[in-house]
C-alpha positions as CSV (number, residue, x, y, z in Angstrom):
1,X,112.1,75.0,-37.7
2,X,115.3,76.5,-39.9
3,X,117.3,75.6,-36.7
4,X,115.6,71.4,-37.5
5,X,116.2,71.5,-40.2
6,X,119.8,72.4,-40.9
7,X,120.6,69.8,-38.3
8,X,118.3,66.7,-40.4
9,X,120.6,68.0,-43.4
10,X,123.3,67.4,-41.4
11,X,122.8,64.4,-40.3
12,X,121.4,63.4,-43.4
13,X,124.8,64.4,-45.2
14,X,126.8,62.4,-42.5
15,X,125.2,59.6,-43.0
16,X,126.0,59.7,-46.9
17,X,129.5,60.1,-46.7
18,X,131.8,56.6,-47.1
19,X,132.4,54.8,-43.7
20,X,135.7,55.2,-42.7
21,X,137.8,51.5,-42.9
22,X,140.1,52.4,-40.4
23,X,139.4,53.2,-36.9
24,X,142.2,54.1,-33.9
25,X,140.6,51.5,-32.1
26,X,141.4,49.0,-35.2
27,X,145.2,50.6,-35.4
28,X,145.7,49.9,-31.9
29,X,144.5,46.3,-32.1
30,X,146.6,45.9,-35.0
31,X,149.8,47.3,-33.6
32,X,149.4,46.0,-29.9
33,X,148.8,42.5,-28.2
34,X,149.5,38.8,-28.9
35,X,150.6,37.9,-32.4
36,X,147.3,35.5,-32.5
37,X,145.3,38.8,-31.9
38,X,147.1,41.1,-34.1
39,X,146.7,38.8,-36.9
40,X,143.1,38.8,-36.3
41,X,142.6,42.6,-35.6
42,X,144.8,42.6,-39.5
43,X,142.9,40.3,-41.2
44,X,139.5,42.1,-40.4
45,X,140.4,45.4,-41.1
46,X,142.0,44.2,-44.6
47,X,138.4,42.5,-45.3
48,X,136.8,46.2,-44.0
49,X,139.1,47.9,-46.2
50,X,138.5,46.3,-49.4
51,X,134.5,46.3,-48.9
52,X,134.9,50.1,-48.1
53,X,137.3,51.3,-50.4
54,X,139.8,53.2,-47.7
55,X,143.4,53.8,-48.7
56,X,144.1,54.6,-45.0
57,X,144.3,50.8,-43.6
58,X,147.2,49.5,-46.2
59,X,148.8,52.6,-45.7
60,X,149.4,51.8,-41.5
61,X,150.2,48.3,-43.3
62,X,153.0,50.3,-44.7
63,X,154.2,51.9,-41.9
64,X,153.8,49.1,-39.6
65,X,155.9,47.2,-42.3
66,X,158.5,50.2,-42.2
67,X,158.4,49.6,-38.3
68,X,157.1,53.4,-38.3
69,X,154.7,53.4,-36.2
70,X,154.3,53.4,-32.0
71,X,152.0,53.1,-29.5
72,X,150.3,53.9,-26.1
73,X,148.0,52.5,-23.9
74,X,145.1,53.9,-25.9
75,X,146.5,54.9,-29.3
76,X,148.3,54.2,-31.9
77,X,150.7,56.5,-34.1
78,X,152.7,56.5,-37.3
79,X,156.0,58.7,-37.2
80,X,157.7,59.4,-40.3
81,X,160.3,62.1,-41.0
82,X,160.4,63.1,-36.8
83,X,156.6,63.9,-37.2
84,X,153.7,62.1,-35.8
85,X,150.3,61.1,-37.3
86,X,147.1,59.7,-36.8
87,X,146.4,56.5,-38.4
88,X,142.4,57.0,-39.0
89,X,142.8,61.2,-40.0
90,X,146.3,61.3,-41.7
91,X,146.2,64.5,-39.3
92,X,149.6,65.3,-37.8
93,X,149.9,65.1,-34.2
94,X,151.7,65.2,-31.3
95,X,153.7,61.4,-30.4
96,X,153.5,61.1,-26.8
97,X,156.9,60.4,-24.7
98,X,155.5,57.9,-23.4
99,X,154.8,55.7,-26.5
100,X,156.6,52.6,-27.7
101,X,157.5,51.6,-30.6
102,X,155.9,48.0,-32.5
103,X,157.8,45.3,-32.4
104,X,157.2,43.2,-35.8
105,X,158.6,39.5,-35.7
106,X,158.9,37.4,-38.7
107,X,155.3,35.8,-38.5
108,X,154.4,39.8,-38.1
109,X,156.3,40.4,-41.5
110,X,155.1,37.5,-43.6
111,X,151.1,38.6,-42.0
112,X,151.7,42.0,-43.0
113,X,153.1,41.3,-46.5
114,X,150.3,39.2,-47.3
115,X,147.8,41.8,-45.7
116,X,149.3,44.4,-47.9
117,X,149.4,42.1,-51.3
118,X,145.4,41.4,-50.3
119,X,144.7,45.0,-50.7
120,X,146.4,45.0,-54.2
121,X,143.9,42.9,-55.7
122,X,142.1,45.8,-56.3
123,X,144.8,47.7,-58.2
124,X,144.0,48.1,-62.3
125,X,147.3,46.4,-62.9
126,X,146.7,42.2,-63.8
127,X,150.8,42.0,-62.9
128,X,149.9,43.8,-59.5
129,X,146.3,41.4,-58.8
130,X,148.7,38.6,-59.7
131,X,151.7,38.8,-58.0
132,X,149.0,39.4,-55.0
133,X,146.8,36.2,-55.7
134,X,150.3,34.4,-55.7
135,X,150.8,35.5,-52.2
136,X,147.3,34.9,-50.7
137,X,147.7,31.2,-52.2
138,X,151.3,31.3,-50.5
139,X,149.9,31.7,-47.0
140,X,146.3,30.4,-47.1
141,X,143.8,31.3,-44.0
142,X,140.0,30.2,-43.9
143,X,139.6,33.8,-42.4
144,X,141.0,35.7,-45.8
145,X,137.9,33.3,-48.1
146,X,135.9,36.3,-48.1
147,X,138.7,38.7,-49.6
148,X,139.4,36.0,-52.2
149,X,135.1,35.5,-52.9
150,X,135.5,38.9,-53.5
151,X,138.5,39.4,-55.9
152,X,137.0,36.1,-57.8
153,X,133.6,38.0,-58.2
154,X,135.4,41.0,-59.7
155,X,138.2,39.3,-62.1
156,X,137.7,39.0,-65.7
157,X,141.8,37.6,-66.2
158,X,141.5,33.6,-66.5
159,X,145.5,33.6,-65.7
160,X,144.7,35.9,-62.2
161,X,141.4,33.9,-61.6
162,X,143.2,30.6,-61.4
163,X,145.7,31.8,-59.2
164,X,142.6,32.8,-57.1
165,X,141.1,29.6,-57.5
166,X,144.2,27.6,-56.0
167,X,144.6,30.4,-53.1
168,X,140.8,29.4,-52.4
169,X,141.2,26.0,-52.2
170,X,144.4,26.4,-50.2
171,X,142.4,28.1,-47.7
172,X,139.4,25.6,-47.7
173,X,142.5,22.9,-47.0
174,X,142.5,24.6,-43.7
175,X,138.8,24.4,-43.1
176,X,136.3,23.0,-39.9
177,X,134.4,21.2,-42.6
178,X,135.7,17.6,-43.5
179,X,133.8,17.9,-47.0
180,X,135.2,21.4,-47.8
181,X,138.2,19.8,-46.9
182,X,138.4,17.0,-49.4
183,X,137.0,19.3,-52.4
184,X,140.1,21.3,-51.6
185,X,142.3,18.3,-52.0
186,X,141.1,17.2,-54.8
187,X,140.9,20.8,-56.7
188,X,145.0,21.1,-55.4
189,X,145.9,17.8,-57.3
190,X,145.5,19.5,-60.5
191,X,147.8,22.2,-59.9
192,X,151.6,20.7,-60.4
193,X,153.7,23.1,-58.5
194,X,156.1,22.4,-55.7
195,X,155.0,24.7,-53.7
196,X,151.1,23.2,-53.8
197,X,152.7,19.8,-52.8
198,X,154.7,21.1,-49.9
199,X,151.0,22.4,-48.7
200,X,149.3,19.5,-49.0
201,X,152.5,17.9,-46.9
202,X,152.1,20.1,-44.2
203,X,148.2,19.4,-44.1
204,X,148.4,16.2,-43.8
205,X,150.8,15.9,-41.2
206,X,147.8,18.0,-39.4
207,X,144.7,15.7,-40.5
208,X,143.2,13.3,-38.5
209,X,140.1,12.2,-40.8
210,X,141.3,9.2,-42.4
211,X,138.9,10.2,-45.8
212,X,141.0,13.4,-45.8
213,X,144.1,12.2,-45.1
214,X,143.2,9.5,-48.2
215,X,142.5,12.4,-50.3
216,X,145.7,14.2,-49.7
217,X,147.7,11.2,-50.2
218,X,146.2,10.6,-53.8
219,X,146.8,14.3,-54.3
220,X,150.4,14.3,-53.6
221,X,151.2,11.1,-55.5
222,X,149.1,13.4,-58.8
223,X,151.8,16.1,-58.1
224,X,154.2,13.7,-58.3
225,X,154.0,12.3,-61.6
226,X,153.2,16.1,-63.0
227,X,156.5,17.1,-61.6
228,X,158.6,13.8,-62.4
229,X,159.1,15.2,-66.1
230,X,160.6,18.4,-64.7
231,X,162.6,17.0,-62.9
232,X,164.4,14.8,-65.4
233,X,164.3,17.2,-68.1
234,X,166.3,19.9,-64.8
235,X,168.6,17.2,-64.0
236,X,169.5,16.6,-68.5
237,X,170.2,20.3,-68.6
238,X,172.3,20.6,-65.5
239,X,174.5,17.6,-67.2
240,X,174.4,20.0,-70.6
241,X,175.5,22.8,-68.7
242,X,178.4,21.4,-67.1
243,X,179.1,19.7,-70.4
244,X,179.2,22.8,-71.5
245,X,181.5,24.5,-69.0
246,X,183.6,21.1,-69.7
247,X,183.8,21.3,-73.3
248,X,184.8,25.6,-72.8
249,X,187.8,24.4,-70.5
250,X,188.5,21.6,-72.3
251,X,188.7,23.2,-76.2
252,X,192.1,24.6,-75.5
253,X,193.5,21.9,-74.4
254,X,192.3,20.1,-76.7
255,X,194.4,21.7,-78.7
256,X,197.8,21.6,-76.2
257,X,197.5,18.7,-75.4
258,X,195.9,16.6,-77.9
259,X,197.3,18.7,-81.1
260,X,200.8,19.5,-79.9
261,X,201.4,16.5,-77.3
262,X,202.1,19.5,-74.8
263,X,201.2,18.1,-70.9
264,X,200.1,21.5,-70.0
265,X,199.4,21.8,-66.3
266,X,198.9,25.7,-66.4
267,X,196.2,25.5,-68.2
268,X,194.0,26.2,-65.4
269,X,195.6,28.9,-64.7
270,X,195.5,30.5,-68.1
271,X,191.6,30.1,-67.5
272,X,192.1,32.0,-64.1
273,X,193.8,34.5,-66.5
274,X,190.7,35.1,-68.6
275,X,188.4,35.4,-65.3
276,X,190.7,38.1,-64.2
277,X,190.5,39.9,-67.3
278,X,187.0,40.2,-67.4
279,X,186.9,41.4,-63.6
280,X,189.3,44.1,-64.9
281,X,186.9,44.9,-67.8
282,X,184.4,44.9,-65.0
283,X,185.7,47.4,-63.0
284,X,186.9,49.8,-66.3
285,X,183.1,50.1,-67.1
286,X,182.0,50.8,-63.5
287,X,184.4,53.9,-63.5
288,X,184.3,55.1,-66.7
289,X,181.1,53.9,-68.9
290,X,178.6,53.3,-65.4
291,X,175.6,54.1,-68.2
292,X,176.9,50.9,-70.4
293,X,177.8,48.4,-68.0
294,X,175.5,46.0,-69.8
295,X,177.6,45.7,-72.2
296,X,180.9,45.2,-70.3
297,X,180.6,41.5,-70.9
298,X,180.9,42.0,-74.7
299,X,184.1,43.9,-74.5
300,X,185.5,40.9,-71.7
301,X,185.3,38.3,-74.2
302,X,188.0,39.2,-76.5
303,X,190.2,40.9,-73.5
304,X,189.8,37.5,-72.2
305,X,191.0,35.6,-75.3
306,X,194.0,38.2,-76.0
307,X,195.2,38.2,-72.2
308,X,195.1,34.2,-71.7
309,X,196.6,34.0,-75.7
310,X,199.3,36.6,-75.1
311,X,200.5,34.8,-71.3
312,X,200.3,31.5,-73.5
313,X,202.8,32.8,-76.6
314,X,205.2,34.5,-74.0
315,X,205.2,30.6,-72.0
316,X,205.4,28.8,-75.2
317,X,208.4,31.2,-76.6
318,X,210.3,31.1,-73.7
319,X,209.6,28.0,-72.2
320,X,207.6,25.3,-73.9
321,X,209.6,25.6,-77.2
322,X,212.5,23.9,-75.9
323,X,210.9,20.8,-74.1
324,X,208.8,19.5,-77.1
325,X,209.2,15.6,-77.1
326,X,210.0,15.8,-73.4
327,X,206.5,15.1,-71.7
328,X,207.8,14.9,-68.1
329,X,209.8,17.6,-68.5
330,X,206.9,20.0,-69.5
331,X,204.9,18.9,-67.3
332,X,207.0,19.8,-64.1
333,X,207.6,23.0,-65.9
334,X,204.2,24.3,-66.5
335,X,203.4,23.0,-63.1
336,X,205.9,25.5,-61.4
337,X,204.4,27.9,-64.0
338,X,201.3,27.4,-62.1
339,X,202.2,28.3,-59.1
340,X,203.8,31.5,-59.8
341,X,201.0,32.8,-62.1
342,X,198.7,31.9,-59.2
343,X,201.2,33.7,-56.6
344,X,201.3,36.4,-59.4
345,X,197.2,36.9,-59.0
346,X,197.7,36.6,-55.4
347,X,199.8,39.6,-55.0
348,X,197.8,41.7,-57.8
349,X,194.1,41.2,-56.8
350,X,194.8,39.6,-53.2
351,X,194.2,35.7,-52.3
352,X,189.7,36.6,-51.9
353,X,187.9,35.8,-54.3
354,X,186.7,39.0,-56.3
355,X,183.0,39.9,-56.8
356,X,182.2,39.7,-60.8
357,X,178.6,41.2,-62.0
358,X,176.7,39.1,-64.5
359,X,174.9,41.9,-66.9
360,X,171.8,41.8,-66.4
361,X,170.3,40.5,-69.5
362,X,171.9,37.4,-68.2
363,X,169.3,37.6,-65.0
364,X,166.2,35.5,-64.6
365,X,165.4,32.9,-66.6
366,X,163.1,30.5,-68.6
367,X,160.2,28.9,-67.0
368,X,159.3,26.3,-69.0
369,X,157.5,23.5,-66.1
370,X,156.2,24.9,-62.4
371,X,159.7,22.9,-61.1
372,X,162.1,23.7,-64.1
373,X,163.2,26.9,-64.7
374,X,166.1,27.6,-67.4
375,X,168.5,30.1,-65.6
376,X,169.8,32.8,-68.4
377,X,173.1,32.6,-67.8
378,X,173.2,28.7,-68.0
379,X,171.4,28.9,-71.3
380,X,174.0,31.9,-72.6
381,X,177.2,29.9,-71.2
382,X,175.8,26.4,-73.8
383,X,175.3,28.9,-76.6
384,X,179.0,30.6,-76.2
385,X,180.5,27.1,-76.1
386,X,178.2,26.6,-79.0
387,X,179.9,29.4,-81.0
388,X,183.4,28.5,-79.5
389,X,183.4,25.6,-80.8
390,X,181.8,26.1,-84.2
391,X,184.8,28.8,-85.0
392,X,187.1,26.3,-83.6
393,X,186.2,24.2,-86.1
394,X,186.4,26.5,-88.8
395,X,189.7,27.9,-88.1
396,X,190.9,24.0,-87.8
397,X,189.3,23.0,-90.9
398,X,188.9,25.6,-93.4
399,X,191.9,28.1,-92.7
400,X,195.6,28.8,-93.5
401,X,196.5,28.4,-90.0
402,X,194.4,25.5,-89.3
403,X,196.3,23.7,-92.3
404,X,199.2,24.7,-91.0
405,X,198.3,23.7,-87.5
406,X,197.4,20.1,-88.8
407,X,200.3,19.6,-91.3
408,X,202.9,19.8,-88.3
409,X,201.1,18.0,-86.5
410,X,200.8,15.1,-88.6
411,X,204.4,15.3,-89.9
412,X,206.8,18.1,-88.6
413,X,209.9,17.3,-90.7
414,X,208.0,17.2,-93.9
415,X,205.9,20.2,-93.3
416,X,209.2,21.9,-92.7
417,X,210.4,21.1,-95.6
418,X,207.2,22.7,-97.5
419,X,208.7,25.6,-96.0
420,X,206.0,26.0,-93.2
421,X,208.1,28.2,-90.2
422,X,207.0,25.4,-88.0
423,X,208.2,27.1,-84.6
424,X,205.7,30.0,-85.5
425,X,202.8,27.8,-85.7
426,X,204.1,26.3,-82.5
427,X,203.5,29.7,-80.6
428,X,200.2,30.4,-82.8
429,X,198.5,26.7,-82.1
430,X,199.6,27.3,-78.3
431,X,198.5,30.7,-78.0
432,X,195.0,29.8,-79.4
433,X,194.5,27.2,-77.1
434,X,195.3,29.2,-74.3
435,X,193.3,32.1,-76.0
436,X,190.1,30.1,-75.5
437,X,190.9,28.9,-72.3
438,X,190.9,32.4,-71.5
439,X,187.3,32.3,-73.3
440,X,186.4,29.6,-70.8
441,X,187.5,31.6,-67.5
442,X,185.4,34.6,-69.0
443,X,182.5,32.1,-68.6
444,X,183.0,30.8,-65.8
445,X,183.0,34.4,-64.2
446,X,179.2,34.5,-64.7
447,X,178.5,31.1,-62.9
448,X,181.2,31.0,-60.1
449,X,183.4,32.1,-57.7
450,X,186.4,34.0,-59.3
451,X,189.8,33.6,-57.4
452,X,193.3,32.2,-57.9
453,X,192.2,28.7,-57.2
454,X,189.5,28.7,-59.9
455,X,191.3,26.7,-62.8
456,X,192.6,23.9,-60.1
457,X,189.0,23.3,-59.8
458,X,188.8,22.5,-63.3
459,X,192.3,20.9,-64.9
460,X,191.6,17.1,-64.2
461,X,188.4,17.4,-65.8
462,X,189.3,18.6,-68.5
463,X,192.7,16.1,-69.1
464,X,189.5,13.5,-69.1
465,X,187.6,15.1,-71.6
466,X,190.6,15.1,-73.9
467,X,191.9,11.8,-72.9
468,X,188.2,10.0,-73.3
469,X,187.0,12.0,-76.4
470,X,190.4,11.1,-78.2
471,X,193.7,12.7,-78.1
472,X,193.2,15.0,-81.3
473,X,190.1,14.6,-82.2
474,X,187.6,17.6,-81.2
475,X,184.4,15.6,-82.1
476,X,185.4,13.0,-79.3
477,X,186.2,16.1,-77.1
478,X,182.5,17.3,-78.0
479,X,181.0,14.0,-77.1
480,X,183.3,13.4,-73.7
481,X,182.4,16.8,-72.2
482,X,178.7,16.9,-72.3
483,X,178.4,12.4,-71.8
484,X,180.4,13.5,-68.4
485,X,178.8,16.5,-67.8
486,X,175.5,14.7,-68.0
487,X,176.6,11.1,-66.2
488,X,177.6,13.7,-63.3
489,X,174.7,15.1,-62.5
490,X,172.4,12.1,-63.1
491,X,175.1,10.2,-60.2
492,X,174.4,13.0,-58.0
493,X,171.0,13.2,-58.0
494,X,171.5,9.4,-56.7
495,X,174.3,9.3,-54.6
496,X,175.4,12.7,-54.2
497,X,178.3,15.0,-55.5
498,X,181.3,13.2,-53.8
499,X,179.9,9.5,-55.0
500,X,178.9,10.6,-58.3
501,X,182.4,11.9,-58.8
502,X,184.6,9.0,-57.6
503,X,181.7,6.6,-60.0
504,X,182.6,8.7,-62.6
505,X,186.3,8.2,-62.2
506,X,185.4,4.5,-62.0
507,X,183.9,4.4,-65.3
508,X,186.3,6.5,-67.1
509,X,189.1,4.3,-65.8
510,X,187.0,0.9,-66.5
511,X,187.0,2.8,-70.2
512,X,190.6,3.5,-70.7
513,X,191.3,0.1,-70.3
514,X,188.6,-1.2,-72.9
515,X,189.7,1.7,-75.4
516,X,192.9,3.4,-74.6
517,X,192.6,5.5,-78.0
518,X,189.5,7.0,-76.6
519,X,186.0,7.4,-78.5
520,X,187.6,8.2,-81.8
521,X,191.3,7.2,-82.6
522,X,193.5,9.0,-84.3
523,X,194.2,8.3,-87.9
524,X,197.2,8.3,-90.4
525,X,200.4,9.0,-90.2
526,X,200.3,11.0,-86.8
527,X,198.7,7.9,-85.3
528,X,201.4,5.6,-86.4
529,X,203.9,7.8,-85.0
């Protein structure tokens, strides 16, 4: 009677501990057989695992992820570190010879990643359960509906439980019944995203019920006018962006060109200068200050500005200086100047293009619609050009130098004969210029490829911004850079980049002739002469 006993306690006990989730015969389906059946053997086990509680199927998810596992005929294994293991136990063991090891293609992958993020919607962390419901809704499947009844049953988030909600009807899209089928469509409609759209596309390219197929249509044209305000408000700031990249190139030779009358066709390359700079900043940091590279950026902007202004003061002392009043002249001079500083960066850094690290503060961005996101460094680079041109204007208007700068430009001869040293404020206006086209290369770093060819990208644009805005005047050079920047992008998104830049061209030109003086004429004296 003991002897009866102690085996009723024993089975007894047995039958109170946890069922295991996973089984070797469900590690072996899982790992071996037809894609179609694997997914099937995946999907079940996921749905055993979360009503049991077991650790042990997303941890073969894992491994089968990590392609670390291999199979037999009969069994199934996961090898990590030399060392064999069994799937169901944990328990090492011995990895037959024999045994094979899985073979994961991409469907595989993408099956497996969202296996493992269904599993996750049982973790304490909302960020965790999110980024999981995100994924389920990303690759809906009427066979995961009782994971996500599940996880809907259990979630108190409202952020997390609408994510659930558009995974559900995402997989009720894909459903036998016509009527689940249309509830789906019409609960997808209020969801504005890009990616929901793109589902609905792909369903109805499947759907053969004209009432479904209705029902889709009306969703997608819902989505449409959701997403029509982001994408007018993406295309305004790409045109502000480039403006803004336009206005950075164009400031310096602003001053140049439309301050000093100097036809400078290195200026480009005084840009290429600053970009350099910062790369060498760059790679300073890496070596020596690894724990602040952050911060690398900070120290590149006035390394740019005091390489780009030094090269400038050395051209305009030894070159510049003596063909003032001579426009062709200059201009055949700095364009040979050009091409040696180019050579010069050829035979320092190497013709490539060099790899320059945005910090990464200046990572991710702003999501402000589902279909408009406001990238960090885009928003940083309008700010900088922002501030660039705020203490432009300042030193212009409101110090010694700038009054300097303006007197000889309005009338040398008489500001000489104030006693202003008009050849030093020749090399100071000249070395500012090229100073903040430096500044503009140290920008462009962040958005672009960096190599010796990067200011030839830029120098005709910016001769238009300072030829439509108004030779002199920096508000006009203001309101040129960001009314091209913006007419631009709005021609591409019609026509495409090559059309929208030769229309471009065509308009400027249309406006030169109309208004040769540009959007603001010069005034007084310097305009009469």
């Amino acid at each position: 009677m003991k002897a009866l006993a102690a085996v009723l306690a024993l089975l007894l006990g047995a039958a109170a501990l946890p069922a295991r989730a996973l089984t070797n015969e469900a590690a072996l389906a899982m790992a071996s057989g037809t894609s179609s059946e694997r997914v099937e053997a995946i999907t079940a086990a996921v749905i055993q695992a979360v009503e049991q509680g077991d650790g042990r199927t997303e941890a073969f998810l894992r491994a089968m992820a990590d392609d670390a596992v291999r199979v037999t005929a009969d069994k199934a294994f996961v090898v990590r570190d030399g060392k064999g293991f069994d799937p169901a136990s944990g328990a090492e063991v011995a990895v037959p010879e024999d045994a094979e090891d899985v073979v994961n293609n991409n469907l595989m992958r993408g099956e497996l990643d969202v296996a493992i993020a269904a599993l996750q919607l049982r973790s304490a962390d909302a960020s965790v359960r999110s980024g999981a419901a995100r994924a389920l809704a990303g690759a809906p499947s009427q066979a995961r509906l009782p994971l996500i009844e599940k996880a809907l049953a259990a979630e108190q988030d409202a952020a997390i439980r609408e994510q659930l909600e558009l995974a559900r009807a995402a997989s009720l899209l894909s459903s036998d019944d016509a009527g689940q089928r249309l509830a789906a469509a019409a609960a997808l409609a209020e969801n504005k995203r890009p990616a929901t759209k793109l589902l609905l596309n792909e369903r109805l390219a499947e759907e053969q019920d004209p009432a479904v197929q209705k029902a889709i249509r009306a969703a997608i044209a819902s989505i449409d006018e959701g997403l029509v305000w982001g994408e007018r408000l993406g295309q305004a700031f790409t045109g502000v962006s480039l403006g803004s990249i336009l206005l950075l190139v164009a400031l310096g030779l602003a001053i140049t060109y439309g301050l000093m009358g100097v036809i400078n066709m290195a200026h480009g390359e005084l840009m290429m200068i600053g970009a350099y700079a910062t790369y060498v900043v760059q790679g300073l940091f890496q070596k020596y200050l690894p724990g602040a590279f952050d911060a690398y950026l900070i120290a590149a902007i006035p390394a740019a500005f005091l390489a780009s202004a030094l090269v400038g003061a050395v051209l305009e002392r030894g070159v510049i200086r003596f063909l003032y009043g001579r426009p062709l002249e200059t201009l055949l001079a700095t364009w040979g100047i050009s091409l040696v500083l180019m050579q010069l960066v050829r035979s320092t850094f190497g013709a490539q293009n060099v790899a320059v690290e945005s910090p990464s503060w200046m990572s991710g961005g702003i999501q402000l619609l589902p279909n408009l996101a406001l990238p960090w460094n885009r928003v940083l680079i309008i700010v900088f050009a922002a501030l660039v041109l705020a203490a432009m204007a300042w030193l212009i208007g409101r110090t010694r130098l700038g009054l300097f700068v303006r007197g000889v430009t309005q009338n040398r001869p008489i500001a000489a004969c104030m006693g202003v040293n008009t050849a030093r404020v020749d090399t100071y206006a000249f070395a500012l210029g090229s100073g903040i086209a430096g500044l503009a290369g140290c920008a462009l770093s962040q958005v672009g490829n960096v190599g010796p060819d990067l200011g030839q990208n830029y120098i005709v644009d910016s001769f238009m911004v300072v030829v439509v805005g108004g030779v002199g005047q920096l508000a006009g050079t203001v309101y040129a850079a960001l009314g091209l920047g913006i007419l631009n992008k709005l021609f591409e998104g019609w026509a495409g980049a090559v059309l929208a830049k030769i229309a471009v061209l065509v308009i400027i030109i249309v406006f030169i002739q109309k208004r040769p003086q540009g959007i603001f004429a010069m005034k007084g004296r310097s305009a009469e002469a």
